[in-house]
Every structure is written in C-alpha cells, then in structure tokens.
Backbone atoms as SQL, in Angstrom:
CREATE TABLE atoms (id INTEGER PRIMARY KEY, chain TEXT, resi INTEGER, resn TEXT, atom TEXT, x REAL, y REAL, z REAL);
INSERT INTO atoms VALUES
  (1, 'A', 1, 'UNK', 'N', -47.138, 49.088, 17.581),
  (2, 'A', 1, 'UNK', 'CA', -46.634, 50.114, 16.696),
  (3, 'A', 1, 'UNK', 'C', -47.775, 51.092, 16.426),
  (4, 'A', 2, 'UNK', 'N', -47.518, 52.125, 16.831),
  (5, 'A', 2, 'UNK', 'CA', -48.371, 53.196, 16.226),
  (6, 'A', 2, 'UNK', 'C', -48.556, 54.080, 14.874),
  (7, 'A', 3, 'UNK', 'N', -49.734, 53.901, 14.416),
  (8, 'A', 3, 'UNK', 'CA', -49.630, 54.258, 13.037),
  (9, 'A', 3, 'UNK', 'C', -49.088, 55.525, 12.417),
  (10, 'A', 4, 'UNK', 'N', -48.863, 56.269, 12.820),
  (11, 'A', 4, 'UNK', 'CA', -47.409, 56.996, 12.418),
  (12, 'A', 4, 'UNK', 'C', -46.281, 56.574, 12.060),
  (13, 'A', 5, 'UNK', 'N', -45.858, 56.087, 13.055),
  (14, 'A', 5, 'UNK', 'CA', -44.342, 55.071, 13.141),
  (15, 'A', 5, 'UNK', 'C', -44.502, 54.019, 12.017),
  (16, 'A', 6, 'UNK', 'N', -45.880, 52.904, 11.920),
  (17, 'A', 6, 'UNK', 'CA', -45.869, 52.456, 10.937),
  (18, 'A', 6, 'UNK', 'C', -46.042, 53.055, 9.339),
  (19, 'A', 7, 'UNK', 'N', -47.177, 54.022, 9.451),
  (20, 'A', 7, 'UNK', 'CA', -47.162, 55.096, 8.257),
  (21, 'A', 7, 'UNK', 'C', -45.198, 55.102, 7.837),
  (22, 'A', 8, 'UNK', 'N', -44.620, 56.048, 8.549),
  (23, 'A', 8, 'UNK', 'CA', -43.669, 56.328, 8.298),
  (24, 'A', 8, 'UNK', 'C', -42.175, 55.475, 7.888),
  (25, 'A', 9, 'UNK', 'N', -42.734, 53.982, 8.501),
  (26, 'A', 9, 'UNK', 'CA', -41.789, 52.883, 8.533),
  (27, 'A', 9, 'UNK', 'C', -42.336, 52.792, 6.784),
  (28, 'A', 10, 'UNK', 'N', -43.342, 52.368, 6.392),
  (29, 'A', 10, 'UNK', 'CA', -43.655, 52.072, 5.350),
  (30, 'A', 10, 'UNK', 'C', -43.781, 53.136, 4.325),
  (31, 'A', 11, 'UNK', 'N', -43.326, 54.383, 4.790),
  (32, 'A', 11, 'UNK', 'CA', -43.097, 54.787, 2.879),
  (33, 'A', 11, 'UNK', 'C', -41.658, 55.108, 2.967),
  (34, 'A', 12, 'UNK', 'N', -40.853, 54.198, 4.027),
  (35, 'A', 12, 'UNK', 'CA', -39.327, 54.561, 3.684),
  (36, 'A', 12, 'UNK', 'C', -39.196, 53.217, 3.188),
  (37, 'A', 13, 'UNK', 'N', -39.697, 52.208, 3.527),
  (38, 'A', 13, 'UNK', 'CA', -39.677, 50.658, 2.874),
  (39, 'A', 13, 'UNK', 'C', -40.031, 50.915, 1.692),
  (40, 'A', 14, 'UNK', 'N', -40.934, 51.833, 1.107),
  (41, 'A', 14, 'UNK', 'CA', -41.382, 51.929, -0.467),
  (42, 'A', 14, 'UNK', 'C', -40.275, 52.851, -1.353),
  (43, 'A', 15, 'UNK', 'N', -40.054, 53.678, -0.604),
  (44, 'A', 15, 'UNK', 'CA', -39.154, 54.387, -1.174),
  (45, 'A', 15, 'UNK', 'C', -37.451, 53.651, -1.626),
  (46, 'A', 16, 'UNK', 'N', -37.509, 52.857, -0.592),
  (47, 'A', 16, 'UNK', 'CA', -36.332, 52.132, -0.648),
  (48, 'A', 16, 'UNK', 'C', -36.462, 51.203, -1.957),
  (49, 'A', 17, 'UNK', 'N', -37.447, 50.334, -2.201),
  (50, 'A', 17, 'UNK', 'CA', -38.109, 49.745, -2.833),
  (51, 'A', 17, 'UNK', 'C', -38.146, 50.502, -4.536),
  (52, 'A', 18, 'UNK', 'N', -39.110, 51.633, -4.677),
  (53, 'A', 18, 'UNK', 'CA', -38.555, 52.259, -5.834),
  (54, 'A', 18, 'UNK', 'C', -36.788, 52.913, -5.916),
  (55, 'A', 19, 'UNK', 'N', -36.092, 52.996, -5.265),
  (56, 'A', 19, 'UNK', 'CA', -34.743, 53.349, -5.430),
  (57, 'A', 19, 'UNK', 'C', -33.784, 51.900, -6.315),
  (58, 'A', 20, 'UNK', 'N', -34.304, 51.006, -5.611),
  (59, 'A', 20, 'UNK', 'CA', -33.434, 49.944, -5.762),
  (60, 'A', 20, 'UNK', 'C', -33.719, 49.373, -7.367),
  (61, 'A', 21, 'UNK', 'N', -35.312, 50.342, -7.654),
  (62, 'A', 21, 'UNK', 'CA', -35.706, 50.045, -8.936),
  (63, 'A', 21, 'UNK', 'C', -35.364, 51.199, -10.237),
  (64, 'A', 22, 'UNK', 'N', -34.053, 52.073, -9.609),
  (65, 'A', 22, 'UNK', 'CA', -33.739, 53.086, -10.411),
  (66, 'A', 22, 'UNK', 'C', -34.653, 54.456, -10.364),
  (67, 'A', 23, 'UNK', 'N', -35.861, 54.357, -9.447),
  (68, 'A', 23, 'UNK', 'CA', -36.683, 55.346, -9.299),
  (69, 'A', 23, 'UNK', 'C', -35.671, 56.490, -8.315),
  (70, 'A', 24, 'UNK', 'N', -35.863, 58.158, -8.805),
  (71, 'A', 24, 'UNK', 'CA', -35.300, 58.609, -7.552),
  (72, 'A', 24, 'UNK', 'C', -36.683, 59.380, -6.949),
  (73, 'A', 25, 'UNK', 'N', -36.228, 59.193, -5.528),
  (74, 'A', 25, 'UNK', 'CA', -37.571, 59.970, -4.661),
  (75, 'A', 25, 'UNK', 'C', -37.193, 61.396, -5.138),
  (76, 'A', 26, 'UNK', 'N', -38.113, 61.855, -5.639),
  (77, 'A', 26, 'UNK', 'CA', -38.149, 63.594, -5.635),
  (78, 'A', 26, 'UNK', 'C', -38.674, 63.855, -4.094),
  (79, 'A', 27, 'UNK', 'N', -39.621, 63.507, -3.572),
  (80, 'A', 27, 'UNK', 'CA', -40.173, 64.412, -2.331),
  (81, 'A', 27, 'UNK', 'C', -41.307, 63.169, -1.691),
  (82, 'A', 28, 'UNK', 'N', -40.872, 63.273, -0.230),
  (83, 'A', 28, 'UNK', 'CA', -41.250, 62.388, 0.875),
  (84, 'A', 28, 'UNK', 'C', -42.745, 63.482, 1.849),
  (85, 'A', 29, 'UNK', 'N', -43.601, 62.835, 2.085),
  (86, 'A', 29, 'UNK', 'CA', -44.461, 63.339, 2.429),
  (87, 'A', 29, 'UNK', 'C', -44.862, 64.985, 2.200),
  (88, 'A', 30, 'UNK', 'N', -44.799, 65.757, 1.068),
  (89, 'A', 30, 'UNK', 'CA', -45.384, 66.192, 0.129),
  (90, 'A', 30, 'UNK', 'C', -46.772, 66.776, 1.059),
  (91, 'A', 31, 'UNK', 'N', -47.179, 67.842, 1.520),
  (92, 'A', 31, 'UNK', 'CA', -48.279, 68.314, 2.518),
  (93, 'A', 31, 'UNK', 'C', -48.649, 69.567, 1.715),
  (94, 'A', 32, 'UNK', 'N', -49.649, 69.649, 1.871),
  (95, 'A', 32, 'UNK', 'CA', -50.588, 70.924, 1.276),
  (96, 'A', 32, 'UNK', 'C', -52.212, 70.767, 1.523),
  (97, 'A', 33, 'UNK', 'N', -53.003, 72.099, 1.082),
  (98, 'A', 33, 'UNK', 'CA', -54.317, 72.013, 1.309),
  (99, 'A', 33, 'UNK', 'C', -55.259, 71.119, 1.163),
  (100, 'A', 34, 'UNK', 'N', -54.253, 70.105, 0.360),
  (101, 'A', 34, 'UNK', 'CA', -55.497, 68.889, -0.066),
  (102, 'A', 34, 'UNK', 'C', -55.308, 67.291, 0.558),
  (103, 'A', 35, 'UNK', 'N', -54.379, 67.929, 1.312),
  (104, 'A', 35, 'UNK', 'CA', -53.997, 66.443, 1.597),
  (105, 'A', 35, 'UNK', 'C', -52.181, 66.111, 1.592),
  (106, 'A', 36, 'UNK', 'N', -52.193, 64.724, 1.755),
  (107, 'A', 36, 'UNK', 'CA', -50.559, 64.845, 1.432),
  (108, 'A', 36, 'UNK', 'C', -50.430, 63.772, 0.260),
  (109, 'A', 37, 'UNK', 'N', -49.124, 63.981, -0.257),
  (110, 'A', 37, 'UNK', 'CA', -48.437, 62.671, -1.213),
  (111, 'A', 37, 'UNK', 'C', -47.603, 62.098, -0.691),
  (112, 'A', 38, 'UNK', 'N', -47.621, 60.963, -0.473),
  (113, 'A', 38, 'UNK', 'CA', -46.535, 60.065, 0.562),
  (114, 'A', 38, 'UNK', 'C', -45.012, 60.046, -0.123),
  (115, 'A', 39, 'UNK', 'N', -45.319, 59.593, -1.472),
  (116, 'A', 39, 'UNK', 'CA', -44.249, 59.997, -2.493),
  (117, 'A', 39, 'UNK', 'C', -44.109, 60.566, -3.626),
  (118, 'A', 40, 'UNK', 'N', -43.046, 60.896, -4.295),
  (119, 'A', 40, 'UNK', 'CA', -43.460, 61.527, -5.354),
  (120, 'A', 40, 'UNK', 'C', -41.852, 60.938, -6.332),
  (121, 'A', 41, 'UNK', 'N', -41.875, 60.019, -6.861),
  (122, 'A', 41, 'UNK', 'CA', -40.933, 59.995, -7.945),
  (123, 'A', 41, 'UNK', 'C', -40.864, 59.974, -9.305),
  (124, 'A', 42, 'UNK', 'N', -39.095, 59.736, -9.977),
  (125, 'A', 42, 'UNK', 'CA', -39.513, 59.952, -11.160),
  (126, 'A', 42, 'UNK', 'C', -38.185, 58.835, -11.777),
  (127, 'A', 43, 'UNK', 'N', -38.489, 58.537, -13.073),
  (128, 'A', 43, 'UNK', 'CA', -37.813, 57.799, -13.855),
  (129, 'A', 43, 'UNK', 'C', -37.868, 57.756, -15.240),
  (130, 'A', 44, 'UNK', 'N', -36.729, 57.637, -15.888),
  (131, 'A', 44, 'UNK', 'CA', -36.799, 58.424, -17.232),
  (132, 'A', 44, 'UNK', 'C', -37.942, 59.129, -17.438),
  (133, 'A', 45, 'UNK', 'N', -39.023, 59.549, -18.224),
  (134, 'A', 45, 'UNK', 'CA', -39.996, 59.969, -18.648),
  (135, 'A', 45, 'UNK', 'C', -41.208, 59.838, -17.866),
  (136, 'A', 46, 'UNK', 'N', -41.196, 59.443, -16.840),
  (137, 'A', 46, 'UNK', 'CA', -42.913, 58.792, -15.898),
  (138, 'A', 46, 'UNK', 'C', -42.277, 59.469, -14.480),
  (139, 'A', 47, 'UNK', 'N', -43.290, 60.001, -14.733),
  (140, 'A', 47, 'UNK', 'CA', -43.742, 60.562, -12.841),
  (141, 'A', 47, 'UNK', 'C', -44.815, 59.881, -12.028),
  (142, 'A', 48, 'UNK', 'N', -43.967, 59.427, -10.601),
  (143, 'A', 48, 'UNK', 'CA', -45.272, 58.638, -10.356),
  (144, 'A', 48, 'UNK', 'C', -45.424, 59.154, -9.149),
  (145, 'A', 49, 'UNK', 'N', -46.773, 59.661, -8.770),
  (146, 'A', 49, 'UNK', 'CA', -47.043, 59.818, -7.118),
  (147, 'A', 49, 'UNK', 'C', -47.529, 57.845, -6.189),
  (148, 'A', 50, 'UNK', 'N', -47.457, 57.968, -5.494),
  (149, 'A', 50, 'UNK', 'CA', -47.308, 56.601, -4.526),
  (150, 'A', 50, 'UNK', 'C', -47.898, 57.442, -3.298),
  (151, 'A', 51, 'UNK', 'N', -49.264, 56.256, -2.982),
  (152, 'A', 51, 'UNK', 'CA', -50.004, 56.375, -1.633),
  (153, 'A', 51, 'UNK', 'C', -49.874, 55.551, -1.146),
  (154, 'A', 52, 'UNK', 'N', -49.022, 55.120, -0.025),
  (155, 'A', 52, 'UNK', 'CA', -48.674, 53.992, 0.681),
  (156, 'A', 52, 'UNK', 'C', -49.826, 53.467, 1.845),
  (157, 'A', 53, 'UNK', 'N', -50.396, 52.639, 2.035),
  (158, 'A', 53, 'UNK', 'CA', -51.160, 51.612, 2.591),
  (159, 'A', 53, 'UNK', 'C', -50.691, 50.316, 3.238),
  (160, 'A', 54, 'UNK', 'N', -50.486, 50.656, 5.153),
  (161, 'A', 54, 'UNK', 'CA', -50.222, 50.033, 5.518),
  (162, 'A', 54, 'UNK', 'C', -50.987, 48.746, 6.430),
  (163, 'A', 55, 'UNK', 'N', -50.772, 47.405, 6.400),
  (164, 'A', 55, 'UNK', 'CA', -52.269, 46.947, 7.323),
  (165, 'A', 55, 'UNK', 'C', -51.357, 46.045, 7.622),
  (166, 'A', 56, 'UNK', 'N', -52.151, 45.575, 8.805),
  (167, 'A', 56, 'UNK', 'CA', -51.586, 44.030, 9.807),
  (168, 'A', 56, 'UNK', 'C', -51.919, 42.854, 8.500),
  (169, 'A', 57, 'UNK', 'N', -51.158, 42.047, 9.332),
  (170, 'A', 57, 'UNK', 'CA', -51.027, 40.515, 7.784),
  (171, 'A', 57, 'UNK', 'C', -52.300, 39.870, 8.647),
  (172, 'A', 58, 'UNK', 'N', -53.278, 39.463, 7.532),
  (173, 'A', 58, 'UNK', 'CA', -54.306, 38.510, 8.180),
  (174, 'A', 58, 'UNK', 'C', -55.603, 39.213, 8.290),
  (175, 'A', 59, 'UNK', 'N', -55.768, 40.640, 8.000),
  (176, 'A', 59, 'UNK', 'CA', -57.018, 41.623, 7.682),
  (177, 'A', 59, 'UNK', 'C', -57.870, 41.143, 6.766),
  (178, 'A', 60, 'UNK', 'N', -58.753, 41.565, 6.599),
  (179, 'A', 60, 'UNK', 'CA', -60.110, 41.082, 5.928),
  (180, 'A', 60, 'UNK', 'C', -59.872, 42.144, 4.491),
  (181, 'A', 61, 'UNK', 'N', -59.270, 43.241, 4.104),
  (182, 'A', 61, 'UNK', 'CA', -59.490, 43.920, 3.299),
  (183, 'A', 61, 'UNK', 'C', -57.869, 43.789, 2.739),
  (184, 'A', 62, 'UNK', 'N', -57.740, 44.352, 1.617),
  (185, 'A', 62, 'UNK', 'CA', -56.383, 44.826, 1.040),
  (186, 'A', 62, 'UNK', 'C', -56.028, 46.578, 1.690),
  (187, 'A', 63, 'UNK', 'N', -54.906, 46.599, 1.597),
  (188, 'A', 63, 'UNK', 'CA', -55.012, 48.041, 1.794),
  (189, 'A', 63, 'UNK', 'C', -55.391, 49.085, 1.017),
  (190, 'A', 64, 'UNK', 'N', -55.125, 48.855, -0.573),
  (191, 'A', 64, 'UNK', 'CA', -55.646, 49.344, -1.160),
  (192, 'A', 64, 'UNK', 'C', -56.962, 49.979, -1.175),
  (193, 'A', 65, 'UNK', 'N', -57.892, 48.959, -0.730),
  (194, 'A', 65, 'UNK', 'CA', -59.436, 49.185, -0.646),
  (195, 'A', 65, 'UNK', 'C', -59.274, 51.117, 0.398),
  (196, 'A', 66, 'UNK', 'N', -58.416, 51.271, 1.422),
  (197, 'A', 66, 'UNK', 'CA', -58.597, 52.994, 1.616),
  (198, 'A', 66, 'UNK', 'C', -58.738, 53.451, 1.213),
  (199, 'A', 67, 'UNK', 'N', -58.275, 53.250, 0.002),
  (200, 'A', 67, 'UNK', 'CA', -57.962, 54.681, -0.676),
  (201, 'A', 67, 'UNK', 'C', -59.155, 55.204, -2.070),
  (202, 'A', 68, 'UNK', 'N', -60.192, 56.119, -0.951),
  (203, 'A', 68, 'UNK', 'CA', -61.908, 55.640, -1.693),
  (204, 'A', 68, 'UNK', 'C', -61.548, 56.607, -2.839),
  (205, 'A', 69, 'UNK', 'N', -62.788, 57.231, -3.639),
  (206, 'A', 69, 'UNK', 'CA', -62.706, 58.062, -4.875),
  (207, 'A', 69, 'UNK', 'C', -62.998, 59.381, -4.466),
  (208, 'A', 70, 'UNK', 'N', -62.865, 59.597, -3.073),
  (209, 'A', 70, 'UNK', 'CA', -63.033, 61.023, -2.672),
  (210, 'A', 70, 'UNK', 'C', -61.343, 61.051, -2.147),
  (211, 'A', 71, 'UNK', 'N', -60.695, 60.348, -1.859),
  (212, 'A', 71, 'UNK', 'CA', -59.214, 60.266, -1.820),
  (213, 'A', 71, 'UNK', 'C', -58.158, 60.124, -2.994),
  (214, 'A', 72, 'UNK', 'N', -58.717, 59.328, -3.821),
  (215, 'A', 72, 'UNK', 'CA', -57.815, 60.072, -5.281),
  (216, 'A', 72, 'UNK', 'C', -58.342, 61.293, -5.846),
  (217, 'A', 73, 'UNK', 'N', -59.344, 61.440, -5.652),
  (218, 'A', 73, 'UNK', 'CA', -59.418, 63.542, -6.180),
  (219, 'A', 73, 'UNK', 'C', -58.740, 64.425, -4.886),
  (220, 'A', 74, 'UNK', 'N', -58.162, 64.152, -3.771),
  (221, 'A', 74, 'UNK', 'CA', -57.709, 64.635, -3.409),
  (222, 'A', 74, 'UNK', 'C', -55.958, 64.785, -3.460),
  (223, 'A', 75, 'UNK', 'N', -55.634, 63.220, -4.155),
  (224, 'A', 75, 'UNK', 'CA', -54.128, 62.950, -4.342),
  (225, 'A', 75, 'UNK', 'C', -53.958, 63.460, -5.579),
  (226, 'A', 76, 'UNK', 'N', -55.017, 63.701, -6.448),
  (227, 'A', 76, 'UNK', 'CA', -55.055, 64.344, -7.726),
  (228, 'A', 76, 'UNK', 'C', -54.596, 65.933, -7.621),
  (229, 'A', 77, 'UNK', 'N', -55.641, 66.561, -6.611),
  (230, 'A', 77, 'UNK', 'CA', -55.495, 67.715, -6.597),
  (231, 'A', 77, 'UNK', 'C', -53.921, 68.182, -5.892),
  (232, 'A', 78, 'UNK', 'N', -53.209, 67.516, -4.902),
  (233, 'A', 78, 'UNK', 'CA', -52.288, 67.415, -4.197),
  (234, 'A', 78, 'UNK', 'C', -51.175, 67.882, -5.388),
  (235, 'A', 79, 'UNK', 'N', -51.513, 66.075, -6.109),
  (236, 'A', 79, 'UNK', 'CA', -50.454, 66.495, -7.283),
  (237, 'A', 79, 'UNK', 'C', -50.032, 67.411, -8.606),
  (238, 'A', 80, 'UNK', 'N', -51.651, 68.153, -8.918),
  (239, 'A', 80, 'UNK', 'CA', -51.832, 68.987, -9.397),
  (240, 'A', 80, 'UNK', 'C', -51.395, 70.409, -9.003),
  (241, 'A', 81, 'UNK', 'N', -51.372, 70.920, -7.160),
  (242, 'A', 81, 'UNK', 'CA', -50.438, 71.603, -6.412),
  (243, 'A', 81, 'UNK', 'C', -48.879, 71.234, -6.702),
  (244, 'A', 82, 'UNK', 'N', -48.365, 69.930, -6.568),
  (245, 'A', 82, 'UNK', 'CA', -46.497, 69.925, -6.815),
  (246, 'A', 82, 'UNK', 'C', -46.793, 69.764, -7.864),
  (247, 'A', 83, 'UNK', 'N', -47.279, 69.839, -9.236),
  (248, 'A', 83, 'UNK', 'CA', -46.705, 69.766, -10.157),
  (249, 'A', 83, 'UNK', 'C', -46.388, 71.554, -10.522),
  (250, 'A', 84, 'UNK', 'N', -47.558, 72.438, -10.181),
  (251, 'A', 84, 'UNK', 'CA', -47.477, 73.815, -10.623),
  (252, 'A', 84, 'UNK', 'C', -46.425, 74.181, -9.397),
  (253, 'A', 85, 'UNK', 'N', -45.931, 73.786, -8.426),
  (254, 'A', 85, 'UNK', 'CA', -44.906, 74.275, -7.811),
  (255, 'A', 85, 'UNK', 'C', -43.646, 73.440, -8.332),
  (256, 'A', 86, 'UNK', 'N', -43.216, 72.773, -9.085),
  (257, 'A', 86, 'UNK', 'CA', -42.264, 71.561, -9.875),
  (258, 'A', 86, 'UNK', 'C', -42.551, 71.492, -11.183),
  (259, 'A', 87, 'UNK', 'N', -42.569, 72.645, -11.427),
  (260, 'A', 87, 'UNK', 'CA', -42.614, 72.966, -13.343),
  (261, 'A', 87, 'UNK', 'C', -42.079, 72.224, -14.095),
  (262, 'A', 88, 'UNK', 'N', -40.966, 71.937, -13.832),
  (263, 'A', 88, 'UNK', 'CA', -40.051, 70.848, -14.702),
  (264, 'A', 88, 'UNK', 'C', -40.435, 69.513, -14.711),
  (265, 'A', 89, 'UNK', 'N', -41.154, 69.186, -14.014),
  (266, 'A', 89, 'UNK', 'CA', -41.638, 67.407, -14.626),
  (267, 'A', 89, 'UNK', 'C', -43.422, 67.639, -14.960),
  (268, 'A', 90, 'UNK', 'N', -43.699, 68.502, -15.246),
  (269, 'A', 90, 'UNK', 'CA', -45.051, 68.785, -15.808),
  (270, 'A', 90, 'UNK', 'C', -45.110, 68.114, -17.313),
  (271, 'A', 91, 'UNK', 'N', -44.422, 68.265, -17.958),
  (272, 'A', 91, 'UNK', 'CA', -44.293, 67.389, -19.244),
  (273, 'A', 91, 'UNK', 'C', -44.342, 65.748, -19.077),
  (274, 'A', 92, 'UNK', 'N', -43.128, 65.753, -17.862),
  (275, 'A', 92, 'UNK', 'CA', -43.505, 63.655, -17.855),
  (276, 'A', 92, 'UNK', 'C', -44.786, 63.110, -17.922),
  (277, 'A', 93, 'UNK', 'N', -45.184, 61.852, -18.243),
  (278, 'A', 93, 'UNK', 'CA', -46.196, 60.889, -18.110),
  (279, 'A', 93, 'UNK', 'C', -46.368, 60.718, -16.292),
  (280, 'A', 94, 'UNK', 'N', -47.348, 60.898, -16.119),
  (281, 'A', 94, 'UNK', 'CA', -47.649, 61.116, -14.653),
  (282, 'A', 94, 'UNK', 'C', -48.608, 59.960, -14.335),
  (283, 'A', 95, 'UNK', 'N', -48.536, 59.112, -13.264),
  (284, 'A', 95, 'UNK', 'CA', -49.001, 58.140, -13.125),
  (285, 'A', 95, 'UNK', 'C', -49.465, 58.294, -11.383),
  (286, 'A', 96, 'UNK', 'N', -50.201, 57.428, -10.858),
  (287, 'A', 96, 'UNK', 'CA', -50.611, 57.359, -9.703),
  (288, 'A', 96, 'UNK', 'C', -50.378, 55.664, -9.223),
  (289, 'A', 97, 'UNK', 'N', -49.978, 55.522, -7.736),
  (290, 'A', 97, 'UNK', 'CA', -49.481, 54.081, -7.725),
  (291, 'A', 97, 'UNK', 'C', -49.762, 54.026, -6.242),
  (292, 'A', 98, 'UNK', 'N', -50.433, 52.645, -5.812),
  (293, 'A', 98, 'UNK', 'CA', -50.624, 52.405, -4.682),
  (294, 'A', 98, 'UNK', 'C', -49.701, 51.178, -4.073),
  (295, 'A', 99, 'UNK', 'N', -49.074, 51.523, -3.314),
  (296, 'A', 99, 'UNK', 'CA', -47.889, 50.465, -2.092),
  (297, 'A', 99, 'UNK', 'C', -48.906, 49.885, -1.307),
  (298, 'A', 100, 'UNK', 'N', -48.827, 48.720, -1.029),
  (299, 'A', 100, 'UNK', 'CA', -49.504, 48.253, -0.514),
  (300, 'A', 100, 'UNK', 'C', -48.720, 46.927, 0.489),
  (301, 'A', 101, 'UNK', 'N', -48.956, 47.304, 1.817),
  (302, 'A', 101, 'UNK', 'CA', -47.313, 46.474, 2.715),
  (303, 'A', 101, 'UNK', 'C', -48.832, 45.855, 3.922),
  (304, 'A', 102, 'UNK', 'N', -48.361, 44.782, 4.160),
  (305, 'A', 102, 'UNK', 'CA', -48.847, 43.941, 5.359),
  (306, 'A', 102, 'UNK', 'C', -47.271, 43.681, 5.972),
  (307, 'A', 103, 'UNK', 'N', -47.980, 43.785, 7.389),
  (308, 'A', 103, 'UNK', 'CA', -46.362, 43.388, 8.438),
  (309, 'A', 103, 'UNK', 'C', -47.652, 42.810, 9.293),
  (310, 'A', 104, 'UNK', 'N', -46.186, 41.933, 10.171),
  (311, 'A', 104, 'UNK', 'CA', -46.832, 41.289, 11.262),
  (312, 'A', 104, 'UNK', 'C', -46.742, 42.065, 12.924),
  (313, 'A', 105, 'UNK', 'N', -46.908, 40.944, 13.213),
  (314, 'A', 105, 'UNK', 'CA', -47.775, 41.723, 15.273),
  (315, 'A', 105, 'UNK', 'C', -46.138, 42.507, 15.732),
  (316, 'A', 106, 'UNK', 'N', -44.574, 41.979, 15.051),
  (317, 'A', 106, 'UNK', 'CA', -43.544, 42.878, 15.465),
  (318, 'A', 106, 'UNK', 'C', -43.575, 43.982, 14.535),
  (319, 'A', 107, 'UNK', 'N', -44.069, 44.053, 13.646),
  (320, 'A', 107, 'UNK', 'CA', -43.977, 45.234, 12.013),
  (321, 'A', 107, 'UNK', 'C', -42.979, 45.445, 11.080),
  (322, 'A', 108, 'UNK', 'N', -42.486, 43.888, 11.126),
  (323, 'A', 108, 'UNK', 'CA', -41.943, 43.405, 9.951),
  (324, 'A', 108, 'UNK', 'C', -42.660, 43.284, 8.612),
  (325, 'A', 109, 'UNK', 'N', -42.346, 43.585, 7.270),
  (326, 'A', 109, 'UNK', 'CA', -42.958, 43.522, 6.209),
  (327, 'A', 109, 'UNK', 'C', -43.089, 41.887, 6.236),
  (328, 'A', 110, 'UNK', 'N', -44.447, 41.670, 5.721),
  (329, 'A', 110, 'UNK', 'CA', -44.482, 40.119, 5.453),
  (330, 'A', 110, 'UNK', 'C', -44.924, 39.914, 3.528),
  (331, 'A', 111, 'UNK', 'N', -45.723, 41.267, 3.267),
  (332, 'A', 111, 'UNK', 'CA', -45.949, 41.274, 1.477),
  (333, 'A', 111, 'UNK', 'C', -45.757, 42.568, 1.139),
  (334, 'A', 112, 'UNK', 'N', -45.294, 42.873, -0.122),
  (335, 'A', 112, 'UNK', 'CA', -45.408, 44.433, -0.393),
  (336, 'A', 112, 'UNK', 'C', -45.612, 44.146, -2.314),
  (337, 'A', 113, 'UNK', 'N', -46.559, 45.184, -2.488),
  (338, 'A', 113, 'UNK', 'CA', -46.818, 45.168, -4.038),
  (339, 'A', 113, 'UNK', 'C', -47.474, 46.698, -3.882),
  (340, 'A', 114, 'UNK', 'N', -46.818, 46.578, -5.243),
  (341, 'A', 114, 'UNK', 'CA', -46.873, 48.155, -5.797),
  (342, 'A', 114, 'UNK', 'C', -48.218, 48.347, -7.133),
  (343, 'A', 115, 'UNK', 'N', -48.880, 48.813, -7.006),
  (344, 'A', 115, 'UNK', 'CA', -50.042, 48.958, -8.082),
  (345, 'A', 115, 'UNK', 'C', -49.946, 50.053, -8.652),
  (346, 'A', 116, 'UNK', 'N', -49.484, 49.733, -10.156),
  (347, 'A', 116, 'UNK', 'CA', -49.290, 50.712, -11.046),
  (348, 'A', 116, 'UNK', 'C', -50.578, 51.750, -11.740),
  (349, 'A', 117, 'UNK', 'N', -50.464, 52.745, -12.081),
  (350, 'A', 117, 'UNK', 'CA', -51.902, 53.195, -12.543),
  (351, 'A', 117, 'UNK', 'C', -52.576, 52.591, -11.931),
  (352, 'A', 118, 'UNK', 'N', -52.730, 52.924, -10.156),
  (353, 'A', 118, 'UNK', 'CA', -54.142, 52.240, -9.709),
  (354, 'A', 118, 'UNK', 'C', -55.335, 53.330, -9.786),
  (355, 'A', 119, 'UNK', 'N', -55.285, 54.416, -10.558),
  (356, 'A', 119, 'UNK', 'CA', -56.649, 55.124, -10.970),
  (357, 'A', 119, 'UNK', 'C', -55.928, 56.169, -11.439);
C-alpha cells in the first residue's frame, strides 16, 4: 500500500469514526500555504482539527511521535487560515486531535485512538 492510498484510507476510517460519534466532517483534506488539515470537525460547541497518523502494527514509535512542534505551528497556522475563511465557527472551543491507526502487512486497521487536545 502506498502511502497516499494509506494516508487517504485512514482519514476516511477517522472520519467515519468521528461521524458515528455525532461529529460532522466540515472539510476533508483542507490545503493551503501552511500545510494541510486532514480534518476539520465540529460538534455542539468544540471544533476540532484531526491530524491523522498512519503506521504498520509492530513499529518502534507511535504515530503520534510525527507530528514534531514545527508541525503543530504549522496545523495551527493552517487552522488559523480556515478559521478566517469559516467565520462562523470562530467562536467554538477549538481543539487539536491526533488519530492515530496501525494496520497490518494487508492495511487493515488493527488499533485506532484518537488523542484529544494533543497540543
């Protein structure tokens, strides 16, 4: 599987994932000067952007660990771009959340956890 295909397999598995949790996706890969937002949803009062992190099951790291502190000032700034283009959820509680999916050697999900306010 090539990491596109997996990229892309895995923020429709997340997305699916916040839906089923009453979240609705506002906007799926989200692109601009700073980078992209993989997701961007919302639920009653909380806006949450989601950086999805995908890795083989059996890696030495979490996936999480990508996503360094020169990459949340960039998902910052991203979201700081859709929010002044998405005026209307500028008021919600805005949160940042990391997906975090291991699949195996076919790229089946084998764990998935969602990290709330992960910075």
């Amino acid at each position: 599987m090539n990491t596109k295909l997996s990229g892309a397999m895995g923020e429709a598995y997340t997305a699916e994932w916040l839906r089923k949790r009453r979240w609705k996706v506002l906007a799926m890969n989200y692109r601009c000067k700073f980078g992209e937002l993989d997701l961007v949803a919302v639920k009653r009062k909380e806006l949450l952007f989601v950086e999805v992190k995908l890795r083989k099951a059996g890696g030495v790291t979490r996936p999480a660990d990508a996503v360094s502190r020169s990459k949340q000032e960039k998902l910052r700034a991203a979201a700081d771009l859709w929010l002044a283009q998405n005026p209307a959820y500028s008021a919600l509680r805005q949160s940042f959340a990391i997906a975090e999916l291991t699949v195996d050697e076919r790229g089946e999900v084998q764990s998935f956890s969602l990290m709330e306010n992960a910075f």
